[in-house]
Jmol script that loads the backbone (N, CA, C; Angstrom):
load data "model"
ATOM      1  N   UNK A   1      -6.163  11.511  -6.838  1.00  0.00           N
ATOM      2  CA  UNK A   1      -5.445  10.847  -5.778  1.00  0.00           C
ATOM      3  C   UNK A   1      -4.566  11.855  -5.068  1.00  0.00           C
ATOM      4  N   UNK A   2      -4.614  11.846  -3.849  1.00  0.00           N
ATOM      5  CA  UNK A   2      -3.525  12.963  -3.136  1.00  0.00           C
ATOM      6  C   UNK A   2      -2.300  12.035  -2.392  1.00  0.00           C
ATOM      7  N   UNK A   3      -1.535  12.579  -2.671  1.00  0.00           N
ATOM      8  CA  UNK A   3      -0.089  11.967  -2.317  1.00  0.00           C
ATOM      9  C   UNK A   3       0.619  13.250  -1.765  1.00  0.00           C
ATOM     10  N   UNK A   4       1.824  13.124  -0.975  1.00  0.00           N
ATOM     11  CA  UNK A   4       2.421  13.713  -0.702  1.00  0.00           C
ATOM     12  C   UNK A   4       3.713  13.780  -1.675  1.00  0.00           C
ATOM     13  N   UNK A   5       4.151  13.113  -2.443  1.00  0.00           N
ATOM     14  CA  UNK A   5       5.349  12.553  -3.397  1.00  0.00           C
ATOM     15  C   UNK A   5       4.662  12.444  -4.629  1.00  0.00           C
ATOM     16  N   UNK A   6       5.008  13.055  -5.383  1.00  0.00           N
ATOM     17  CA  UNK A   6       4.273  12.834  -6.976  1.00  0.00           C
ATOM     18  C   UNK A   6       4.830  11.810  -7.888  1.00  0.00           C
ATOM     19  N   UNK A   7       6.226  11.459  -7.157  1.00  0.00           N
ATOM     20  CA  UNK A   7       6.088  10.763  -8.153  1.00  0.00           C
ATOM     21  C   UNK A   7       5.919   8.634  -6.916  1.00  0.00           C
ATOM     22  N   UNK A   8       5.002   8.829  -6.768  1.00  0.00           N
ATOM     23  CA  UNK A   8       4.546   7.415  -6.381  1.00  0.00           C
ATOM     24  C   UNK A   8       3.981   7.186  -7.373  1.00  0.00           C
ATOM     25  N   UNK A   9       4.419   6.416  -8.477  1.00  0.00           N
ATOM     26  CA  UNK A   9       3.835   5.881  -9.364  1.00  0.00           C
ATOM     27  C   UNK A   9       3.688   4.610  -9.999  1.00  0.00           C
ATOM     28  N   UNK A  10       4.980   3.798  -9.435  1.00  0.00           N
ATOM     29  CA  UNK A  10       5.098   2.245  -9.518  1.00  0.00           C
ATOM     30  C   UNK A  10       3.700   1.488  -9.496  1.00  0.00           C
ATOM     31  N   UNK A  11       3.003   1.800  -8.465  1.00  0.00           N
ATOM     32  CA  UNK A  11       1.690   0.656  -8.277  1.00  0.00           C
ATOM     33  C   UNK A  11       1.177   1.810  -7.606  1.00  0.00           C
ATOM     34  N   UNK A  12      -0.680   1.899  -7.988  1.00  0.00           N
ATOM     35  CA  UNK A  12      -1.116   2.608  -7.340  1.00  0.00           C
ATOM     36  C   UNK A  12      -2.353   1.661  -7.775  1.00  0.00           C
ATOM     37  N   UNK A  13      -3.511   1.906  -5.982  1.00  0.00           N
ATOM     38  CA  UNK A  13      -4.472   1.160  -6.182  1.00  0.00           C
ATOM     39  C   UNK A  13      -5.882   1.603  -5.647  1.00  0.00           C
ATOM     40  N   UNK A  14      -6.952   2.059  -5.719  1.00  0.00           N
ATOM     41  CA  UNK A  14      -8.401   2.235  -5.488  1.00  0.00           C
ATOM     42  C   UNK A  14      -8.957   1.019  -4.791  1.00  0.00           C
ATOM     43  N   UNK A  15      -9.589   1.145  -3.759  1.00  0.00           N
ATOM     44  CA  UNK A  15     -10.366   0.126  -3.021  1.00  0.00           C
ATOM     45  C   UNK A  15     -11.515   0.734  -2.616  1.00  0.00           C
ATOM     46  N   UNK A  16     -12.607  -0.157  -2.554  1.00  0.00           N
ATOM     47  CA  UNK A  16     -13.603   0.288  -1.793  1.00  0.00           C
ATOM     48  C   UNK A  16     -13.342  -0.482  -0.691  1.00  0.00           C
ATOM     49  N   UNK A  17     -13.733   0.247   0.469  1.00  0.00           N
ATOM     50  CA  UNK A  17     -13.194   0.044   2.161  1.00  0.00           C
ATOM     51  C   UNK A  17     -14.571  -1.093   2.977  1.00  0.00           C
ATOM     52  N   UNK A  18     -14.067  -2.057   2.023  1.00  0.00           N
ATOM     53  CA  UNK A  18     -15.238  -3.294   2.322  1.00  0.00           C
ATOM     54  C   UNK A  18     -14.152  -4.325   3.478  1.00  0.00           C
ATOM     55  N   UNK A  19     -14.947  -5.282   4.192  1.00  0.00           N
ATOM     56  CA  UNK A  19     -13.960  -6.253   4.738  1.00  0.00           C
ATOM     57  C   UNK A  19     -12.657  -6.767   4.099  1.00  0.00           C
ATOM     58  N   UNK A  20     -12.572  -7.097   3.192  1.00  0.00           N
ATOM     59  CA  UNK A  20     -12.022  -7.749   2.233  1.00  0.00           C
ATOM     60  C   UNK A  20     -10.893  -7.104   1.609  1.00  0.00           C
ATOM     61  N   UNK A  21     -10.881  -5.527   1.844  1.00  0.00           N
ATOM     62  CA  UNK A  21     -10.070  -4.810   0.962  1.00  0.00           C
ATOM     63  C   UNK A  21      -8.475  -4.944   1.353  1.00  0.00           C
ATOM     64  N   UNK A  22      -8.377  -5.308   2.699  1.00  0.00           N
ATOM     65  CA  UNK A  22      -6.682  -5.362   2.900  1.00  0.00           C
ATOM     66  C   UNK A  22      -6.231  -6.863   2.033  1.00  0.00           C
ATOM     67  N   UNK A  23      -7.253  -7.641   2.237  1.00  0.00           N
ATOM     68  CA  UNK A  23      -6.694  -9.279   1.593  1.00  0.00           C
ATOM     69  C   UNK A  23      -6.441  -8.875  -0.239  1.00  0.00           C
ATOM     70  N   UNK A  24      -7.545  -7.755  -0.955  1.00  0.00           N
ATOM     71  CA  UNK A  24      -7.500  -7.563  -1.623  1.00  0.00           C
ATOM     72  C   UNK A  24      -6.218  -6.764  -2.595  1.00  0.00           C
ATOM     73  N   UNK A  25      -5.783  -6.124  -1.883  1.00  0.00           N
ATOM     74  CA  UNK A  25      -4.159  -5.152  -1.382  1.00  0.00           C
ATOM     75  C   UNK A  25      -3.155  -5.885  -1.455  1.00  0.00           C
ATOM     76  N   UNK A  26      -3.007  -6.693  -0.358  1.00  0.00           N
ATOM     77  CA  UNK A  26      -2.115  -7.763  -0.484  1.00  0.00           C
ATOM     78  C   UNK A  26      -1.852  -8.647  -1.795  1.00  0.00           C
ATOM     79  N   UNK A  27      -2.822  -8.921  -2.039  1.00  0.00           N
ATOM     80  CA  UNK A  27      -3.031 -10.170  -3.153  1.00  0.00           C
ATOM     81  C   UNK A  27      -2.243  -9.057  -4.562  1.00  0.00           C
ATOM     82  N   UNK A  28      -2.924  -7.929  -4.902  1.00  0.00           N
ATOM     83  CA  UNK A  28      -2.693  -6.854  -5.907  1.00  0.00           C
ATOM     84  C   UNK A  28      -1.113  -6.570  -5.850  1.00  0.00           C
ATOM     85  N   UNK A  29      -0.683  -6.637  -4.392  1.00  0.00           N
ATOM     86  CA  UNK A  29       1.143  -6.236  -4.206  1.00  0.00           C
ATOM     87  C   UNK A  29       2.336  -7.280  -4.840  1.00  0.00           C
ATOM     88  N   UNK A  30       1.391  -8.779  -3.999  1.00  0.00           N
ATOM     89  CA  UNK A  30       2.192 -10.051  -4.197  1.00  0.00           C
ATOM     90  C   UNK A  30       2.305  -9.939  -6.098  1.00  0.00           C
ATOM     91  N   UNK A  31       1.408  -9.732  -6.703  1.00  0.00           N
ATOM     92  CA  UNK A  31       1.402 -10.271  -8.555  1.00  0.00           C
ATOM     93  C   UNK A  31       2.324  -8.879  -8.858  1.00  0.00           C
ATOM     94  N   UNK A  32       2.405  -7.449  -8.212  1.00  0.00           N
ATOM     95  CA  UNK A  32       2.807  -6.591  -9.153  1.00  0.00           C
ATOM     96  C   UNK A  32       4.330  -6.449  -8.599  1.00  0.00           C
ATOM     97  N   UNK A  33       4.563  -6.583  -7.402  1.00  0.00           N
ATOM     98  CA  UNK A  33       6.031  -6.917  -7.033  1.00  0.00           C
ATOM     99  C   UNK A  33       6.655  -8.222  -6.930  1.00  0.00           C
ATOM    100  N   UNK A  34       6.306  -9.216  -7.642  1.00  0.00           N
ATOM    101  CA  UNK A  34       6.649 -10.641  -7.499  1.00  0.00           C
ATOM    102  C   UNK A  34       8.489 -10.864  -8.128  1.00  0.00           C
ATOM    103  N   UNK A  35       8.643  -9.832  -8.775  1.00  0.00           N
ATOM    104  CA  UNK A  35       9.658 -10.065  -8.728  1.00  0.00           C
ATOM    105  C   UNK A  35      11.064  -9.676  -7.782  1.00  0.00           C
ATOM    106  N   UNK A  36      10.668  -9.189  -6.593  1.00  0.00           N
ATOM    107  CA  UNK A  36      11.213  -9.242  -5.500  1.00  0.00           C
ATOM    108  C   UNK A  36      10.852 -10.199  -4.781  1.00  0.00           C
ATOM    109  N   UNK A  37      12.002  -9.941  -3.756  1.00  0.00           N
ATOM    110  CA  UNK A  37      12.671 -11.192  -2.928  1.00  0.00           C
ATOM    111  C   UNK A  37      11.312 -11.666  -2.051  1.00  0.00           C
ATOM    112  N   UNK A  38      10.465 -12.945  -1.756  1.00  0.00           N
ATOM    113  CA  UNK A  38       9.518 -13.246  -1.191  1.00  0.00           C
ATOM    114  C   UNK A  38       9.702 -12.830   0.125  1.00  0.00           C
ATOM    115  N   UNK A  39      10.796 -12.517   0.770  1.00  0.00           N
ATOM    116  CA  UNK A  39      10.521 -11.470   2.276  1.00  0.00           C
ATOM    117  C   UNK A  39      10.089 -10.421   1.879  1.00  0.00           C
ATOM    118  N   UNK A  40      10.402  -9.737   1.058  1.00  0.00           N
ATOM    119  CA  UNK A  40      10.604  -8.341   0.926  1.00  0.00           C
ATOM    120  C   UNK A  40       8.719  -8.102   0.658  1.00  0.00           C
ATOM    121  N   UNK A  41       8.396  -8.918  -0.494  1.00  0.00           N
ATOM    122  CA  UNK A  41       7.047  -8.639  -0.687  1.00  0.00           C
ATOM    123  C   UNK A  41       6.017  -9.136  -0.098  1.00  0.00           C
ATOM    124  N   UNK A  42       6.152 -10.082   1.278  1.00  0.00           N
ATOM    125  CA  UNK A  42       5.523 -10.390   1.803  1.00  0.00           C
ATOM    126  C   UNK A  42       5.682  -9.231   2.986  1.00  0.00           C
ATOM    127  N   UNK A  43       6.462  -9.168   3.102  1.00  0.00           N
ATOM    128  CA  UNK A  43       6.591  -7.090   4.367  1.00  0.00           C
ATOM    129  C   UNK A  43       5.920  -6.093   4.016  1.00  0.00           C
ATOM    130  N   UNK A  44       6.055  -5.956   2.524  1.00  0.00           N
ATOM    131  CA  UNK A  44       5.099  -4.957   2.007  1.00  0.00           C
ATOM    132  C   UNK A  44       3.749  -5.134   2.400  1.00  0.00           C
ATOM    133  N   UNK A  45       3.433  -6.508   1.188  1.00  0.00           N
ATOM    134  CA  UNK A  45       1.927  -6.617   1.576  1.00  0.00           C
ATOM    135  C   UNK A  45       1.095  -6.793   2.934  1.00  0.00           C
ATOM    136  N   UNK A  46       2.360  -7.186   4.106  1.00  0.00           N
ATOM    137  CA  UNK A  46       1.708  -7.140   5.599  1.00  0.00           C
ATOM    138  C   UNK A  46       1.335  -5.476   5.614  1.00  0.00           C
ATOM    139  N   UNK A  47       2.165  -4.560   5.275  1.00  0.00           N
ATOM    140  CA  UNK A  47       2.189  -3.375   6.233  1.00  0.00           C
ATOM    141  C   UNK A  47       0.897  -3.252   5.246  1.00  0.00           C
ATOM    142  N   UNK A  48       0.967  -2.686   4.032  1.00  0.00           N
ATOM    143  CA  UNK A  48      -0.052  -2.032   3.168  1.00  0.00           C
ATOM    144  C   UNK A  48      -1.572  -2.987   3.706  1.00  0.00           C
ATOM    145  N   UNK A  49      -1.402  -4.297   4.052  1.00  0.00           N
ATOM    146  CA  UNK A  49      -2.821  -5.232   4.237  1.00  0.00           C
ATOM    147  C   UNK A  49      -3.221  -3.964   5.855  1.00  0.00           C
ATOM    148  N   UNK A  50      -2.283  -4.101   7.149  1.00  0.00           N
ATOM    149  CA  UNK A  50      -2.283  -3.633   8.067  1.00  0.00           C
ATOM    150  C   UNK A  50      -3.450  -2.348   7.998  1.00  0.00           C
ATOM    151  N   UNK A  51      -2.761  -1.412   7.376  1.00  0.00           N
ATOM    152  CA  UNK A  51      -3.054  -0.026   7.075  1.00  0.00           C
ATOM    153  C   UNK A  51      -4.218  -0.131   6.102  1.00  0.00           C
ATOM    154  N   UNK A  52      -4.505  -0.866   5.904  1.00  0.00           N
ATOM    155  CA  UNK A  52      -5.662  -0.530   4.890  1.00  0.00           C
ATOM    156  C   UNK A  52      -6.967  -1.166   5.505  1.00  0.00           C
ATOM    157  N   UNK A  53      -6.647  -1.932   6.324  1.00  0.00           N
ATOM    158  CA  UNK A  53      -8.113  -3.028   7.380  1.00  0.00           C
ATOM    159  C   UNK A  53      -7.839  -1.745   8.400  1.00  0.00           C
ATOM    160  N   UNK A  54      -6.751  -0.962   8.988  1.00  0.00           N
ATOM    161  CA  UNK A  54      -7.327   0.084   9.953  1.00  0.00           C
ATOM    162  C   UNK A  54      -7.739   1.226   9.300  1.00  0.00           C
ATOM    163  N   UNK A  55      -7.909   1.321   7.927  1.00  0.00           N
ATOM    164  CA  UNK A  55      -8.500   2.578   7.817  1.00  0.00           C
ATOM    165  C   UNK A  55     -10.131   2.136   7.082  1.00  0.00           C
ATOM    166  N   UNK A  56     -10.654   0.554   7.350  1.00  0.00           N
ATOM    167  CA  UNK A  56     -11.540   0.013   7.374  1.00  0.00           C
ATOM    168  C   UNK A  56     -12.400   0.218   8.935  1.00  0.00           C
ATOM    169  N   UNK A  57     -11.363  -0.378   9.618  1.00  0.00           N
ATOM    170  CA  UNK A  57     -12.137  -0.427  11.012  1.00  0.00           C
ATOM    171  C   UNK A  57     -12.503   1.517  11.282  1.00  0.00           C
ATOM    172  N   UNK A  58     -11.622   2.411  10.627  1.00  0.00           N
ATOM    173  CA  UNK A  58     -12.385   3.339  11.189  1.00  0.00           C
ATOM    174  C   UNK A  58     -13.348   3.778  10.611  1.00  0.00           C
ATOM    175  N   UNK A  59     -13.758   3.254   9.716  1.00  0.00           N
ATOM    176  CA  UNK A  59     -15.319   3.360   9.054  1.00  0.00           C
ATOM    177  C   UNK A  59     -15.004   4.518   7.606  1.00  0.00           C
ATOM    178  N   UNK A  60     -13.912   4.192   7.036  1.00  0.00           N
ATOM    179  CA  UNK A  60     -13.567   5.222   6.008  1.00  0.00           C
ATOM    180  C   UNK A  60     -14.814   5.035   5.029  1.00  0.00           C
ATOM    181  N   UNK A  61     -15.572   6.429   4.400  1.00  0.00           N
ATOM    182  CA  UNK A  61     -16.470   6.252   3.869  1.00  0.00           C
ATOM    183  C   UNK A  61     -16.525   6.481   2.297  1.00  0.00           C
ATOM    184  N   UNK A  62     -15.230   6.943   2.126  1.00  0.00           N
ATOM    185  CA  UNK A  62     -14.247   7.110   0.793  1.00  0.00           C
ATOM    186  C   UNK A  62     -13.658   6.158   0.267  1.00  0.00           C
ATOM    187  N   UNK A  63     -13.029   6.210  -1.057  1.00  0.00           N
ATOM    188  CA  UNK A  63     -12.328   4.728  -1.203  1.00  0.00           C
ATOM    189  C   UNK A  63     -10.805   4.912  -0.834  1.00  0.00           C
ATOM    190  N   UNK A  64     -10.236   4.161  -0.542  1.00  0.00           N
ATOM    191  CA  UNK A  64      -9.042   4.063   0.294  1.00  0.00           C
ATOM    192  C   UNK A  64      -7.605   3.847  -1.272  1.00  0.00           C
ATOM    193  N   UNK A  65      -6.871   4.654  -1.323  1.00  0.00           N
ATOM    194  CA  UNK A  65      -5.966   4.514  -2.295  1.00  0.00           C
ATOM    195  C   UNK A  65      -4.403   3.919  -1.619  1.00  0.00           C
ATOM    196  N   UNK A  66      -3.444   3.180  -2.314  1.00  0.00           N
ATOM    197  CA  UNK A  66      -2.396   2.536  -1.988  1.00  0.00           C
ATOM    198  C   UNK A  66      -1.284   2.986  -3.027  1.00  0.00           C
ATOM    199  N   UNK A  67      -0.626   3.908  -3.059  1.00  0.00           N
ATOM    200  CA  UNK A  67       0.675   4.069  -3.915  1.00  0.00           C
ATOM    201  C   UNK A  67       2.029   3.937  -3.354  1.00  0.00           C
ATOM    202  N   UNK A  68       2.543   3.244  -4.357  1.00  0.00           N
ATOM    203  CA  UNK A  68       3.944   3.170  -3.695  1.00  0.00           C
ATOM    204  C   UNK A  68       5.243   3.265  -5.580  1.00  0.00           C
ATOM    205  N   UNK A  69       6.175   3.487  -4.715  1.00  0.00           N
ATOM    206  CA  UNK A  69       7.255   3.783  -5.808  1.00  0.00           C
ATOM    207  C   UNK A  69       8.279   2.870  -5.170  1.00  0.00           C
ATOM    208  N   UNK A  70       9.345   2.394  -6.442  1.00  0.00           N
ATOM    209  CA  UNK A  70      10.448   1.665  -5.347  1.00  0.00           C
ATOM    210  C   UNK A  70      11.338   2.893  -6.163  1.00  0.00           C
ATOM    211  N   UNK A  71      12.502   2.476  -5.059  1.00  0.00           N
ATOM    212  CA  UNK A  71      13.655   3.406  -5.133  1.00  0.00           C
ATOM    213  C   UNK A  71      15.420   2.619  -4.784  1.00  0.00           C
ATOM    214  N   UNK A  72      16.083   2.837  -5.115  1.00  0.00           N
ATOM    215  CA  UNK A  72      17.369   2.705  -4.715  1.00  0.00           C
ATOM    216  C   UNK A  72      17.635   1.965  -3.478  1.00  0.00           C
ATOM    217  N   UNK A  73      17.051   0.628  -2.784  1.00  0.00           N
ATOM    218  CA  UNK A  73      16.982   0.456  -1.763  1.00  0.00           C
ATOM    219  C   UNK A  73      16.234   0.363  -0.857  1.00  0.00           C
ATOM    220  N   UNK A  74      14.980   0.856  -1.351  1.00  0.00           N
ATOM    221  CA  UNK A  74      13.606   1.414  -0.738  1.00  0.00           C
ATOM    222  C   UNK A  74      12.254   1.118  -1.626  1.00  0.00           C
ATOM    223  N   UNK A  75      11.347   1.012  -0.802  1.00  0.00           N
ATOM    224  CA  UNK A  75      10.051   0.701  -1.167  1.00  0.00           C
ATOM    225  C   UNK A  75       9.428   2.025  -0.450  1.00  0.00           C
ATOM    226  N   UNK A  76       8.727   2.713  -1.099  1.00  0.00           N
ATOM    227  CA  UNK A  76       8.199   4.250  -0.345  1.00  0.00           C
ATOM    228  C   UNK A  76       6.906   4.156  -0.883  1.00  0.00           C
ATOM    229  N   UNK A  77       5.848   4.036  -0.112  1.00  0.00           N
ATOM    230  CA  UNK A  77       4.411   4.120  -0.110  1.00  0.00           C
ATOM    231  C   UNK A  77       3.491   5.099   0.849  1.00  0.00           C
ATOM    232  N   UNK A  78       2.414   4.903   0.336  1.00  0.00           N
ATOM    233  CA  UNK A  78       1.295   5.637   1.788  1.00  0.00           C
ATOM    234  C   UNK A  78      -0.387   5.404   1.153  1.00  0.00           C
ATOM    235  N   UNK A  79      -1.175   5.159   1.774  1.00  0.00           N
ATOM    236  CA  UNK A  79      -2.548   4.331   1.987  1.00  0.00           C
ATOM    237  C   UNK A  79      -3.147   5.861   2.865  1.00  0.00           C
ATOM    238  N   UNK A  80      -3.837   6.375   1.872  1.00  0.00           N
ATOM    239  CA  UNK A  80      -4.711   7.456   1.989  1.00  0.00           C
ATOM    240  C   UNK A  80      -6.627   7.055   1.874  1.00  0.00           C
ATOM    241  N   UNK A  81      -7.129   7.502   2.972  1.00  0.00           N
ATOM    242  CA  UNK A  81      -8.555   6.994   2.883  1.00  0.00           C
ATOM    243  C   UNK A  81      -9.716   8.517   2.771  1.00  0.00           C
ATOM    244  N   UNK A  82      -9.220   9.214   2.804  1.00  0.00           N
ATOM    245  CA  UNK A  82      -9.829  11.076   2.487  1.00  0.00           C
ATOM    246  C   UNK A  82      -9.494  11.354   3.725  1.00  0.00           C
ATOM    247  N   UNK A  83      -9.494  10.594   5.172  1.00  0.00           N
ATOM    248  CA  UNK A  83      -9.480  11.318   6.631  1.00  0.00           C
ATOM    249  C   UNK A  83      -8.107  11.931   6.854  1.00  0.00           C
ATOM    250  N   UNK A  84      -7.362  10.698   6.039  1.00  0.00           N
ATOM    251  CA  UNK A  84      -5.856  10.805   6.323  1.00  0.00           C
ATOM    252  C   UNK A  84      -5.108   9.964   5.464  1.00  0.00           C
ATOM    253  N   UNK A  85      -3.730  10.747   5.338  1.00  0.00           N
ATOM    254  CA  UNK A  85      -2.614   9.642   4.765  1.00  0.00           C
ATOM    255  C   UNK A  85      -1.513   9.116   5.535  1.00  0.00           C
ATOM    256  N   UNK A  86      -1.222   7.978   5.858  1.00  0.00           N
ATOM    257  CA  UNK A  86      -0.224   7.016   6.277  1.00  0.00           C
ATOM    258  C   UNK A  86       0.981   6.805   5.356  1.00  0.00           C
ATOM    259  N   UNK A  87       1.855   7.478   5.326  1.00  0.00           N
ATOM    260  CA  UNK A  87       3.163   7.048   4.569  1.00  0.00           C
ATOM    261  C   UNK A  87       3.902   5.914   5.067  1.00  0.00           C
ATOM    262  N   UNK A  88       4.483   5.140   4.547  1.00  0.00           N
ATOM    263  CA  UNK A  88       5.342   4.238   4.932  1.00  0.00           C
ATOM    264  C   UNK A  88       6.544   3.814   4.386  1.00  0.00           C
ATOM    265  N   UNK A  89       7.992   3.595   4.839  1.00  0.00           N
ATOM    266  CA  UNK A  89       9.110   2.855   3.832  1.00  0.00           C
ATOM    267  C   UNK A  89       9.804   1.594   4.634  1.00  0.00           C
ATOM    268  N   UNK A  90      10.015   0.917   3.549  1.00  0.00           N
ATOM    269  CA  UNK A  90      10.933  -0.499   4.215  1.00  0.00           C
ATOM    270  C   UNK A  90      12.002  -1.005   3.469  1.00  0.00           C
ATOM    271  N   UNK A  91      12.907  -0.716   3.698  1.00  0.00           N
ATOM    272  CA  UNK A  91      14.599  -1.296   2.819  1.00  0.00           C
ATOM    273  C   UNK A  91      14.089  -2.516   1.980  1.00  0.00           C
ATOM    274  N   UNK A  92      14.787  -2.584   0.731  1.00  0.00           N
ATOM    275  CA  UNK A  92      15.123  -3.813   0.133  1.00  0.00           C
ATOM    276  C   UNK A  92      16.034  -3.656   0.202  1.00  0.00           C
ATOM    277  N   UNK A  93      16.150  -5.773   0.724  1.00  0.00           N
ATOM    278  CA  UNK A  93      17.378  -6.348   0.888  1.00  0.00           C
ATOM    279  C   UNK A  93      17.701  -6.606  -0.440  1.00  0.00           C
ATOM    280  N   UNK A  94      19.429  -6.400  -0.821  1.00  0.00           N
ATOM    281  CA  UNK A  94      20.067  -6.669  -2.123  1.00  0.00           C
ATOM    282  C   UNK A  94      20.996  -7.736  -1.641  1.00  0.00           C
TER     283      UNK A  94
END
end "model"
wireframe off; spacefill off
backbone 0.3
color backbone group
């Protein structure tokens, strides 16, 4: 898996880059972060669902990986498909 941050290690996930794989993402975020606040993990799983159906539509022919770490305030991820990696962060609310 290539990451830019080594230590993303909270949740990390393998997809094959089928239709299905962002609903699949989502669904995998909601059970492993459920114990955050239902905004918070429903933001996640939008952006990570987002980013993972566009690195579908561009015909990724690799499997598409999803890691993220939480932090102090922060949720820090990125959705790598071999072409490219997308980092992303979004505050948790306390």
């Amino acid at each position: 898996m290539e990451t830019t941050t080594p230590d993303l290690t909270d949740f990390c996930l393998v997809l094959t880059p089928t239709l299905t794989a962002g609903a699949r993402a989502s669904e995998a975020i909601r059970k492993r972060f459920s114990f955050l606040t239902e905004a918070t993990t429903s933001e996640v799983a939008a952006v990570v669902a987002d980013l993972v159906e566009s690195s579908v539509e561009r015909r990724s022919r690799g499997p598409i990986t999803v890691a993220i770490a939480l932090d102090d305030g922060a949720i820090r991820g990125e959705v790598s498909d071999g072409s490219g990696l997308v980092p992303f962060e979004l505050s948790i609310a306390h």
